[in-house]
N, C-alpha and C positions, 0 to 999 in steps of 0.2 A: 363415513364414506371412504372407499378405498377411493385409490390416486395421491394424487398432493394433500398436504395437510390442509384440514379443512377451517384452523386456526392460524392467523398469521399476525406478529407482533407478541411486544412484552404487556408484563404489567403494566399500567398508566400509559403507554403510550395507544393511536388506535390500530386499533385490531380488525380484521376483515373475515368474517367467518361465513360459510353457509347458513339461511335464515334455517328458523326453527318455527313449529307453531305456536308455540308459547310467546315470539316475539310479534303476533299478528297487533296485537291489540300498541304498542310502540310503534309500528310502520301504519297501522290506524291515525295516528295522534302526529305522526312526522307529516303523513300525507292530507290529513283534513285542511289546513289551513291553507292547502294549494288550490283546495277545493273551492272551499268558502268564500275568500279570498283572491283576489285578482283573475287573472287569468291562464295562470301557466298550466292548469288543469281544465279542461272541457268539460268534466263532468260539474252537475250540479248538484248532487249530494255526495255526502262526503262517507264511504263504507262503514260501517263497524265494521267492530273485530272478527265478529262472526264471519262478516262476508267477505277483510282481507282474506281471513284463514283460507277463505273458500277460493281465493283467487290463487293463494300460493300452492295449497294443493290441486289447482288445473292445469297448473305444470307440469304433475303427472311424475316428475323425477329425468325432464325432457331440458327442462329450460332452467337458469340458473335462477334462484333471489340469495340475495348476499346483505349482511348489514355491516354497519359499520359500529363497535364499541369503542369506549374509552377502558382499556385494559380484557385480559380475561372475564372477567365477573361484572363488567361495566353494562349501563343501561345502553340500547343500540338510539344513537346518532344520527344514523343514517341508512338508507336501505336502496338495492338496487335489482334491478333484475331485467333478463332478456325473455321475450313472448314471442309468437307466430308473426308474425311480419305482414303476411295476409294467406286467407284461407286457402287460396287452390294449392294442392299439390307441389306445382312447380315452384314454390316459393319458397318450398321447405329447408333450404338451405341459408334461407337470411330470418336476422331475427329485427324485430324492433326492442331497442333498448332505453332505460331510466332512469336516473339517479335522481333520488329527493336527500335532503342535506335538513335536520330541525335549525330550525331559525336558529336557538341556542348557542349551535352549533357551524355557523358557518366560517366560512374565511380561514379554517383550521386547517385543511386537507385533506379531508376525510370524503368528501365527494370527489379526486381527483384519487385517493387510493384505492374507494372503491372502485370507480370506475375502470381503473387501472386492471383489479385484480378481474373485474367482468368482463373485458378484453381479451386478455389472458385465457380465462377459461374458453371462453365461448371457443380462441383459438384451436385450444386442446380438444375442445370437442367435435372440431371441423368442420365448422358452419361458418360461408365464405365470405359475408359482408353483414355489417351490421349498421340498421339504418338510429339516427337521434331525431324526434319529431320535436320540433321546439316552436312555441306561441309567442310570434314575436310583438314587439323587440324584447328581449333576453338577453342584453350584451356577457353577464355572468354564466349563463349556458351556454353559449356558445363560445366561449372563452374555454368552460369546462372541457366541451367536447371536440373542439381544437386541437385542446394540448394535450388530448388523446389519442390520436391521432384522425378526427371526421374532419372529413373536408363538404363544404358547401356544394348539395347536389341541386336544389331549388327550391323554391317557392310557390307555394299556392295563396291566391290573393284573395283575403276578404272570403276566408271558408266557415271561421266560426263566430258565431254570435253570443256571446257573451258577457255580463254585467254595462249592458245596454250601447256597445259597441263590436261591429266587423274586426275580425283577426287575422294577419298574417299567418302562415304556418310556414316553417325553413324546414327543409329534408336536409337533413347531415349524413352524410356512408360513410361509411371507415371497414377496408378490406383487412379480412380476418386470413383468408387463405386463399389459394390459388385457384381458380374455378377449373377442377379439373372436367375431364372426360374421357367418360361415366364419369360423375361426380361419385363420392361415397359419401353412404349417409352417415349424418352426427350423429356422437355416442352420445349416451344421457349422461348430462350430469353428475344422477345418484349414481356412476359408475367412476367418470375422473375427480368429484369432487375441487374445491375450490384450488385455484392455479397461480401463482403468479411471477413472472420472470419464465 
């Protein structure tokens, strides 16, 4: 991808890259257990690979997904990405964003550099707020999305129902850039490639 390097970090340490479709079927396996699994996911079945794949290609080269390795050549970690926010038109300048972290794999930093570096880009790409949906309580997500800079925009009470109990849900925004006027629209991704700093 032209723009910023779309690899960032050494060997052994982690590394933040643009995803690939090759890595669908590891953000499969990082993602199912959230599924299956309590409730920090709303869906009830957990995607294959086939039908990540199909999720990251309906980004279309619009929206970012990023993962997170341990080194160059390392298996991904962690995986993150920003999507539509909601469908009408005038919304098209915010995204909603994700980070999943494999259990393996937590408490290392690798959800706070992704997230970091999906900040970053989303910035570069010009898209002015980006919202975190989180099922609470989460004290660890929203700890994550905190020290990223989302601040506490509200709550919806008792929206979802699952593994046989009502859920909170917390809205987090974290401004990406200045809501100009005329706004200008975001560049794609597949144009600045992954960002950070």
């Amino acid at each position: 991808m032209p723009g910023a390097s779309p690899t960032i970090g050494t060997a052994g340490a982690i590394t933040i890259r643009a995803a690939r479709p090759e890595d669908a079927a590891a953000i499969a396996a990082i993602y199912a257990p959230h599924v299956l699994v309590g409730t920090v996911s709303f869906e009830t079945e957990a995607p294959d690979t086939r039908q990540m794949r199909a999720r990251m290609a309906a980004s279309d080269g619009l929206y970012p997904w990023l993962v997170a390795t341990v080194g160059d050549a390392g298996g991904v970690i962690a995986f993150g990405y920003a999507g539509r926010f909601r469908e009408r038109a005038a919304y098209r300048f915010v995204v909603e964003t994700t980070v999943y972290v494999a259990d393996a794999a937590q408490r290392q930093g690798a959800g706070r550099l992704l997230y970091e570096a999906l900040i970053d880009t989303l910035r570069a790409q010009g898209f002015t707020q980006a919202i975190g949906v989180i099922a609470l309580p989460n004290d660890g997500s929203i700890r994550l999305h905190e020290s990223v800079g989302f601040r506490r925009a509200g709550v919806y009470r008792a929206v979802g129902y699952k593994n046989g109990q009502w859920i909170d849900v917390g809205h987090w925004q974290c401004a990406l850039n200045d809501a100009a006027v005329p706004p200008v629209e975001p560049r794609r991704f597949a144009e600045v490639g992954v960002v950070r700093g």
